[in-house]
C-alpha positions as MATLAB code, in Angstrom:
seq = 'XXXXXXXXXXXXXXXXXXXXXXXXXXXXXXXXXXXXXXXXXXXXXXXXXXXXXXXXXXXXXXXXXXXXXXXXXXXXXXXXXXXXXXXXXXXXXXXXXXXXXXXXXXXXXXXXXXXXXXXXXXXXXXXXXXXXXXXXXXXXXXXXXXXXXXXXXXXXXXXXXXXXXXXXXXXXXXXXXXXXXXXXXXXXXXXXXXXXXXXXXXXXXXXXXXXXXXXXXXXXXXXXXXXXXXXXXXXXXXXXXXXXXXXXXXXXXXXXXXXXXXXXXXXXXXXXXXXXXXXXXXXXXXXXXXXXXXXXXXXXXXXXXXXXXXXXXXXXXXXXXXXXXXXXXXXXXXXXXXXXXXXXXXXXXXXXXXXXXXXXXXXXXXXXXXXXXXXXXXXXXXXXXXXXXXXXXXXXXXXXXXXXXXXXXXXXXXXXXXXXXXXXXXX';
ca = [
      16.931    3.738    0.621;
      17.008    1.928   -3.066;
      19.418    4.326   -4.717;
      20.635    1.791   -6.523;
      20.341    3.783  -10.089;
      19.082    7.190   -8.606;
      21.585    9.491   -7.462;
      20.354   12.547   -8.738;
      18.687   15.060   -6.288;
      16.401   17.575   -6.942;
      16.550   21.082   -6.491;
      13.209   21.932   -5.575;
      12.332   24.542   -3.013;
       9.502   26.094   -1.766;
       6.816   24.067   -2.573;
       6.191   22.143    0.775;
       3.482   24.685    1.360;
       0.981   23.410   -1.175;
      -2.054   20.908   -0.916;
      -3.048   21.029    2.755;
      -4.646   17.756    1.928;
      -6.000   14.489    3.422;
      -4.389   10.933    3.010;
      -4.952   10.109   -0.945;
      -4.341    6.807   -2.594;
      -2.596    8.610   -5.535;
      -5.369   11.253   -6.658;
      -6.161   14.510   -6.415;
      -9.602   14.334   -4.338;
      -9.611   15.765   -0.893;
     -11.508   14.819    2.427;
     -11.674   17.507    5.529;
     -11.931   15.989    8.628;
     -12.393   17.813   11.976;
      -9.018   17.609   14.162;
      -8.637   16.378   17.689;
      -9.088   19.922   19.587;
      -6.815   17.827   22.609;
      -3.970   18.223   20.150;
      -2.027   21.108   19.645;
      -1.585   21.454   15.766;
       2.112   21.770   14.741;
       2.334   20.764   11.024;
       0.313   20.741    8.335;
      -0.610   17.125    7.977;
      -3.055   17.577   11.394;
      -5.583   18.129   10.101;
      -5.904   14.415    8.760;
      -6.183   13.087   12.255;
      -9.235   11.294   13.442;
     -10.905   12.587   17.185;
      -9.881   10.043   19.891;
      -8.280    7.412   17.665;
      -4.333    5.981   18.583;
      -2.274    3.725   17.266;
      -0.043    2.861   20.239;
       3.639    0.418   19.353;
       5.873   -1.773   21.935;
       9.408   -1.558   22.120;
       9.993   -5.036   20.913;
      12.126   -5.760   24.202;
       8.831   -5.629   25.752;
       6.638   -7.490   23.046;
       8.598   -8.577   19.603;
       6.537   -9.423   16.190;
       6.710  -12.685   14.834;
       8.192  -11.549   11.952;
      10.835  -10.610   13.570;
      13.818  -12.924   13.619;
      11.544  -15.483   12.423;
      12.280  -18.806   10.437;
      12.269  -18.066    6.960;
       9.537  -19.954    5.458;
       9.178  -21.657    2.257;
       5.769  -23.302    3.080;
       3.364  -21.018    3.372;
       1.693  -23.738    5.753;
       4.408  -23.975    8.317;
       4.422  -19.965    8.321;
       0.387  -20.022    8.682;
       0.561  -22.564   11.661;
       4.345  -20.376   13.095;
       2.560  -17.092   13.013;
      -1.078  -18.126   14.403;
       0.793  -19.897   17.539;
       3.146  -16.222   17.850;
       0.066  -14.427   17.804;
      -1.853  -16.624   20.330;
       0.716  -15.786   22.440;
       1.358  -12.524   22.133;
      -2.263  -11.405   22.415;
      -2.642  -12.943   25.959;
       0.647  -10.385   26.768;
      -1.345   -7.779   25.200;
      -4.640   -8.192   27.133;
      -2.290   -8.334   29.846;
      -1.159   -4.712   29.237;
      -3.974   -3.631   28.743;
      -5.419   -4.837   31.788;
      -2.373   -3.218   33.938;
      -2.963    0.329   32.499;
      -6.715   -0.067   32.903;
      -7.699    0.707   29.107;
     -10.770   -0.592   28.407;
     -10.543   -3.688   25.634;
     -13.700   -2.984   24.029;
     -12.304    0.177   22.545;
      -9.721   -1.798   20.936;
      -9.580   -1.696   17.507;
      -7.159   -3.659   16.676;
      -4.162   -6.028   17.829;
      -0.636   -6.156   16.236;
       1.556   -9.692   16.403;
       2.752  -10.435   13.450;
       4.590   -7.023   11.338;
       4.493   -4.919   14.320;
       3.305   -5.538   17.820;
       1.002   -3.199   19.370;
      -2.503   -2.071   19.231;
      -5.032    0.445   18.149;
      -8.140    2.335   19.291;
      -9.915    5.117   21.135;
      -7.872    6.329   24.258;
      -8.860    9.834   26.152;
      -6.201   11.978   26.378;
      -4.915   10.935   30.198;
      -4.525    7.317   28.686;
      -2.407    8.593   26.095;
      -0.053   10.437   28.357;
      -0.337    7.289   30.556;
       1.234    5.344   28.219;
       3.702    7.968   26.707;
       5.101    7.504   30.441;
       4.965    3.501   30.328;
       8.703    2.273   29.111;
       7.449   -0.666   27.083;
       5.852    1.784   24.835;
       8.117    2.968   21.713;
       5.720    5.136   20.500;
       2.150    6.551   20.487;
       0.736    8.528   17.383;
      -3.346    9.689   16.566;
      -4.333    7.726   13.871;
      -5.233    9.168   10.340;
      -7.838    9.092    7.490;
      -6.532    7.898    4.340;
      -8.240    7.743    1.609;
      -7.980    5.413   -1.918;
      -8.950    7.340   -5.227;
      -8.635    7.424   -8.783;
      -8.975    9.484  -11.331;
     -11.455    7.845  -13.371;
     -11.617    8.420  -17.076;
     -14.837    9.041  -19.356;
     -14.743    5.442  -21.048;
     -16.993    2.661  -22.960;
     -17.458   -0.453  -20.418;
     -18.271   -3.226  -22.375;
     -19.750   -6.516  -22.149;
     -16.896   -9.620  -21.840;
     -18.063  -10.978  -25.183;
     -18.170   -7.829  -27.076;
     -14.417   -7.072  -27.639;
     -11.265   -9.215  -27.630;
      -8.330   -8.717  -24.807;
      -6.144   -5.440  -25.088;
      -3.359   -4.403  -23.673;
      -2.551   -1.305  -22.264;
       0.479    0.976  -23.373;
       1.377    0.536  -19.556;
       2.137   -3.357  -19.967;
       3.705   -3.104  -23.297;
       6.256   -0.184  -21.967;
       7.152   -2.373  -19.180;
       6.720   -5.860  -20.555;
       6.917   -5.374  -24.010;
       5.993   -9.067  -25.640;
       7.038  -11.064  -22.511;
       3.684  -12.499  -21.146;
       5.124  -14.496  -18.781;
       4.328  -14.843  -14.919;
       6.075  -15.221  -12.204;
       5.486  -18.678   -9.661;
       1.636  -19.500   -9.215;
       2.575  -20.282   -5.599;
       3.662  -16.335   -5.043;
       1.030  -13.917   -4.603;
       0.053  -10.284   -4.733;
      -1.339   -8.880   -1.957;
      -3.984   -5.971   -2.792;
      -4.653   -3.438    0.220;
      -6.894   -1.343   -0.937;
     -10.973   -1.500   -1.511;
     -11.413   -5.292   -2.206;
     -11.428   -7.459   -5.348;
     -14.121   -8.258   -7.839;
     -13.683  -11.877   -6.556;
     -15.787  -13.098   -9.756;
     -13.613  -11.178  -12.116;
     -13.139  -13.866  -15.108;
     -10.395  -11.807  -16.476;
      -8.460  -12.467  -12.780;
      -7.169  -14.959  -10.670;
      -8.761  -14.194   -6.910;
      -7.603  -16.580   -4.561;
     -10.293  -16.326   -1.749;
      -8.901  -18.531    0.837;
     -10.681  -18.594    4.162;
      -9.275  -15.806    6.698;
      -6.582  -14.845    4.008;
      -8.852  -12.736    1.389;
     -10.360  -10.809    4.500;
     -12.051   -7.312    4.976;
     -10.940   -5.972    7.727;
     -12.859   -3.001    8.566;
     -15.624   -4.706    9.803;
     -18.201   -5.104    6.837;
     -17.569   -9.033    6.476;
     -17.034   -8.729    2.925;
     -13.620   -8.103    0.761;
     -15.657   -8.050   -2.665;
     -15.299   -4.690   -4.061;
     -17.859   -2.537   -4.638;
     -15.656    0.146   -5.883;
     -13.286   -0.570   -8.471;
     -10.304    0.633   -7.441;
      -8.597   -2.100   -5.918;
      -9.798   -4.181   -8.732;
      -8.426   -2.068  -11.426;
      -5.044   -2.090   -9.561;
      -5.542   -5.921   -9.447;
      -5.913   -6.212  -13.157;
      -2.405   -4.243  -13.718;
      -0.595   -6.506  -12.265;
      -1.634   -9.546  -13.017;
      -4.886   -9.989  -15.465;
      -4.821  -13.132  -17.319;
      -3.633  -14.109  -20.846;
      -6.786  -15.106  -21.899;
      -9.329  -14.050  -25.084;
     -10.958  -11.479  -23.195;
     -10.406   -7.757  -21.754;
      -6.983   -6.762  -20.670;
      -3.679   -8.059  -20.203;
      -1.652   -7.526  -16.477;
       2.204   -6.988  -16.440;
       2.189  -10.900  -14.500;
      -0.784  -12.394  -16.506;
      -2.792  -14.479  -14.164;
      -0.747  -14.010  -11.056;
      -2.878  -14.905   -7.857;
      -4.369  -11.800   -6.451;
      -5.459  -11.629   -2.850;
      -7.785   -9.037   -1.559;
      -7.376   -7.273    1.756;
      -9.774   -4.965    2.226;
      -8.795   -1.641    4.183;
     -11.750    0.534    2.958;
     -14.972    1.090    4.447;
     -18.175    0.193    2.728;
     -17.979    1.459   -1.196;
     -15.987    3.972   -0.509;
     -12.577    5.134   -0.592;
     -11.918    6.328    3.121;
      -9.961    4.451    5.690;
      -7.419    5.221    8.429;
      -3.412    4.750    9.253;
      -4.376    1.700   11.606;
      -6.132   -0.276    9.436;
      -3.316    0.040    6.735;
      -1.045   -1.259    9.814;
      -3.618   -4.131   10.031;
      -3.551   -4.706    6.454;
      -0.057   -5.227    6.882;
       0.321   -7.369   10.205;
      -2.237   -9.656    7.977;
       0.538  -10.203    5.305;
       3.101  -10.853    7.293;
       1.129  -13.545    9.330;
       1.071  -15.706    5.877;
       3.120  -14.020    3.313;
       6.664  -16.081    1.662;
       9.335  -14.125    0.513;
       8.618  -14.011   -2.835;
       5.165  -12.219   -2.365;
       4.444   -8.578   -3.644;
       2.515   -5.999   -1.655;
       0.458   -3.192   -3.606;
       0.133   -0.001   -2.004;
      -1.244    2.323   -4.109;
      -1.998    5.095   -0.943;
      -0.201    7.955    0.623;
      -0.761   10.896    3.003;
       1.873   13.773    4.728;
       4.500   12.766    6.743;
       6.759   15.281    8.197;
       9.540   13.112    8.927;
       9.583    9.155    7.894;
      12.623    8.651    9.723;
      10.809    8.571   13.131;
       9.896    5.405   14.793;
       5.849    4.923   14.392;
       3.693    1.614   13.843;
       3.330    2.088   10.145;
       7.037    2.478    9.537;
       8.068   -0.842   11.888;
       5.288   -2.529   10.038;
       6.582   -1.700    6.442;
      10.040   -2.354    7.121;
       8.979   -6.048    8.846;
       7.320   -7.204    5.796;
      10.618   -6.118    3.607;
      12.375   -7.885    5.401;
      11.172  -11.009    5.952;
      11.634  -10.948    1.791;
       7.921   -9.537    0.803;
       8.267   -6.813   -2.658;
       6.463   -4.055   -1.643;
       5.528   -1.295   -4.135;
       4.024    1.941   -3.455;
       2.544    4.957   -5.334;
       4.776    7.943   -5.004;
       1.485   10.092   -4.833;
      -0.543   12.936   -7.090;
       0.063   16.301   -5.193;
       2.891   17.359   -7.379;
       5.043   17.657   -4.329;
       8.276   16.061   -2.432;
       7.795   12.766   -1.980;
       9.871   13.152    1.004;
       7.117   14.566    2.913;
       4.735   11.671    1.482;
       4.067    8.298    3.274;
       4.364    5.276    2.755;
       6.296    6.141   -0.380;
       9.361    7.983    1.530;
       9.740    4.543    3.402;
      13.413    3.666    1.774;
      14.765   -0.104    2.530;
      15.559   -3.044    0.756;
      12.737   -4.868   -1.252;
      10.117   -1.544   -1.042;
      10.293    0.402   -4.385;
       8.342    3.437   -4.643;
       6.823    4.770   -8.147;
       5.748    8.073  -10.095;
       4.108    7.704  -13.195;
       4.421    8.659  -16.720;
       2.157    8.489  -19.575;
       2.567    6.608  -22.786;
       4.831    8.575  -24.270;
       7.038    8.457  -21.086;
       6.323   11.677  -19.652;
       6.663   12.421  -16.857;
       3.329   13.527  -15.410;
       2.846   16.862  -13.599;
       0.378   15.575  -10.898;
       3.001   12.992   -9.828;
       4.977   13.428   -6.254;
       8.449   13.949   -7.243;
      12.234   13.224   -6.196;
      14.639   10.616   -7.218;
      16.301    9.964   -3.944;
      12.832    8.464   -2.741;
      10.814    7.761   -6.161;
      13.111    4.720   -7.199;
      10.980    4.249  -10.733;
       8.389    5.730  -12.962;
       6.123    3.776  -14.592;
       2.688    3.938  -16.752;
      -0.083    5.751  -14.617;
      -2.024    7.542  -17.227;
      -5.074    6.807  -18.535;
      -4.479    3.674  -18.007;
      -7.097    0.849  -19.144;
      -7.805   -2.330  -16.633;
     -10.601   -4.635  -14.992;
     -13.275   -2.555  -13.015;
     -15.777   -4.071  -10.397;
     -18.929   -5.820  -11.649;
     -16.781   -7.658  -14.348;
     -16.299   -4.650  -16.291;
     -13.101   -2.505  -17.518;
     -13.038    1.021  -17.103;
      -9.540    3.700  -17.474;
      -8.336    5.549  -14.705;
      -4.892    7.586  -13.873;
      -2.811    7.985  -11.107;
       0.509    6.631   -9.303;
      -2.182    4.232   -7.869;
      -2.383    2.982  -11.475;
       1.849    3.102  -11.759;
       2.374    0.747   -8.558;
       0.542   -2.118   -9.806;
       3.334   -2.408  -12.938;
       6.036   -2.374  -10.559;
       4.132   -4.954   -8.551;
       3.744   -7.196  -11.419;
       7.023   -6.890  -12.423;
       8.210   -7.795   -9.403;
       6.357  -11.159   -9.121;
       7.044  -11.866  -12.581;
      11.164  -11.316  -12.026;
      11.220  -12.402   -8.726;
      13.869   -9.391   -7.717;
      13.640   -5.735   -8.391;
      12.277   -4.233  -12.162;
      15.241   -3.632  -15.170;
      16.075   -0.044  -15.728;
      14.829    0.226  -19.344;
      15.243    4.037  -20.150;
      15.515    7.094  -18.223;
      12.755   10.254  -18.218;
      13.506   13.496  -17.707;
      11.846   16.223  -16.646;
      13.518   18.991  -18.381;
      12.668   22.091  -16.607;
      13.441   20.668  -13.477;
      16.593   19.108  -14.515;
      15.884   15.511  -12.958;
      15.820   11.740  -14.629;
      13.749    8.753  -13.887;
      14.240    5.317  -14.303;
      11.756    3.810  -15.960;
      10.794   -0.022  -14.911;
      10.930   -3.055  -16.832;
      10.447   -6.459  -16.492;
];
């Protein structure tokens, strides 16, 4: 837990009951989905589940990720070449599973090597009791939908040529006049809907099998906006045009966990997203994830949690959007994941504010930052405003690439008639 300058509790009660929502990336959009009838439904967040779908984790005794007790890597080569070779290896134990329990490999999903090791997919309801029997098996969950939203503004997008660069009231509150960047040969990882990879105003590193979509559609370009806009907060370039990011021109790499255009996804590809980091992230690297759903209890072993905690470890910044229900953040995941090197974020406005749609408690928020209305790059090569702790991550991200260690504390904002302080982050 990063407590480091939050000690203060809060007092709320009786709230838990609100928003019966699906997973949101930090907005205040909902998605119904139809739960798994095989299920009995004992919480609240069940009704996010998807029909059929499991995400299914080893005891590492059985099957250990390569981040695990791995060198620690300077060269991003030698980690490339270390973590391609652990995952040949571990795959052929996989299939090998898989093969003893009889579970049919074409309704695998997806493999896990590198943050967590595992696998995910459809599995009838006998398989999954199978395998809650099987001792090599730490844990078996029904995977999620999650979805990635914004709250977009009514703005002007203009042409590049039509109006010089800006900068937000977001990057001046955390950077003030410091425009510089952290090393080129860090990056920030985007999980989310893509990148405008022709974005003049970024830098998109779109190295072969790193900048990846992985749900399916072949291409990480976004055709959204979201991930992009996130991608210009942290990091747009110091140049004559558009906006300014918190790390200006810090590379940005796209991993693409939403499907299509749109903003829906699921718990196991976010798991995905992050076995794909840790197979060629440095320590050094920041992680955006500006997503969260319920959780009813983020101390209990599942693949997400491993997975989180592996990259953190292995000396990867992670920062995550607290969330927009105006609830506990306790109850919210990723965001009540507390460990060394993960910092989670509400958001204020410009006049530091604390804003009443943000998710809420200091012994698991660990900083506010700017979230509304805030103005960044959009797909297309445009720039459009949008709000939300989606928007508040991305400062913490960038100032976490630009320092190189966890943000300043700069000032503290309160929320008066709840009798709680924030720190706010700096760089």
């Amino acid at each position: 837990m990063n407590t480091f300058f939050f000690k203060i509790k809060h007092i709320f009660a009786g709230i838990g009951i609100l928003l019966l929502v699906t997973f949101v990336s930090c907005n205040k959009e909902q998605m119904e989905v139809i739960p798994d009838t095989d299920l009995e439904k004992t919480d609240l967040s069940e009704s996010d589940l998807i029909p059929g779908k499991y995400i299914v984790t080893f005891k590492e005794s059985y099957l250990q990720p390569s981040s695990r007790n791995s060198p620690t890597f300077r060269n991003r080569d030698a980690k490339i070449a270390y973590a391609e070779n652990a995952r040949t290896n571990a795959t052929v134990k996989v299939h090998s599973f898989l093969q003893k329990e009889r579970i049919d490999e074409e309704k695998v999903d997806h493999i896990y090597t590198s943050a967590t090791s595992g696998f995910a997919g459809s599995l009838t309801k006998k398989e999954v009791l199978q395998l809650k029997a099987n001792p090599n098996v730490l844990s078996i969950e029904q995977d999620r939908i999650i979805t990635s939203d914004g709250t977009v503004e009514p703005t002007l997008q203009f042409h590049l040529d039509a109006r010089a660069q800006t900068v937000d009231c977001a990057v001046t509150s955390a950077a003030g006049s410091n425009t510089t960047s952290g090393p080129s040969w860090k990056w920030i990882w985007i999980l989310d809907t893509g990148i405008d990879k022709d974005h003049p105003d970024l830098n998109v590193k779109t190295y072969s099998n790193i900048a990846i979509d992985l749900t399916g559609g072949g291409n990480y370009d976004d055709c959204n906006g979201h991930g992009t806009h996130i991608a210009g907060i942290a990091a747009a370039k110091n140049n004559s045009i558009g906006v300014l990011g918190v790390s200006p021109g810090a590379p940005v790499i796209p991993v693409k966990i939403m499907t299509g255009c749109t903003k829906n996804s699921s718990w196991s590809l976010l798991i995905a997203g992050l076995n794909h980091v840790a197979k060629y992230d440095i320590p050094g690297d920041v992680v955006n994830l500006s997503l969260t759903g319920r959780q009813n209890n983020c101390n209990v072993q599942s693949g997400l949690t491993t997975a989180i905690n592996s990259v953190a470890d292995a000396g990867t910044f992670i920062a995550i959007a607290s969330g927009n229900n105006f609830a506990d953040s306790k109850d919210y995941a990723p965001g009540c994941i507390n460990r060394t090197n993960i910092f989670t974020v509400g958001a204020i406005n410009c006049g530091k504010t604390f804003q009443s749609w943000s998710n809420y408690n200091s012994s698991y928020v660990d900083y506010v930052a700017g979230g509304s209305q805030v103005y960044s790059t959009n797909k297309d090569g445009g720039y459009i405003t949008m709000s939300g702790t989606s928007m508040a991550a991305p400062v913490v991200a960038g100032i976490l690439h630009a320092r190189q260690a966890r943000p300043r504390l700069c000032s503290w904002v309160p929320i008066p008639y709840k009798g709680d302080y924030y720190g706010e982050a700096c760089k």
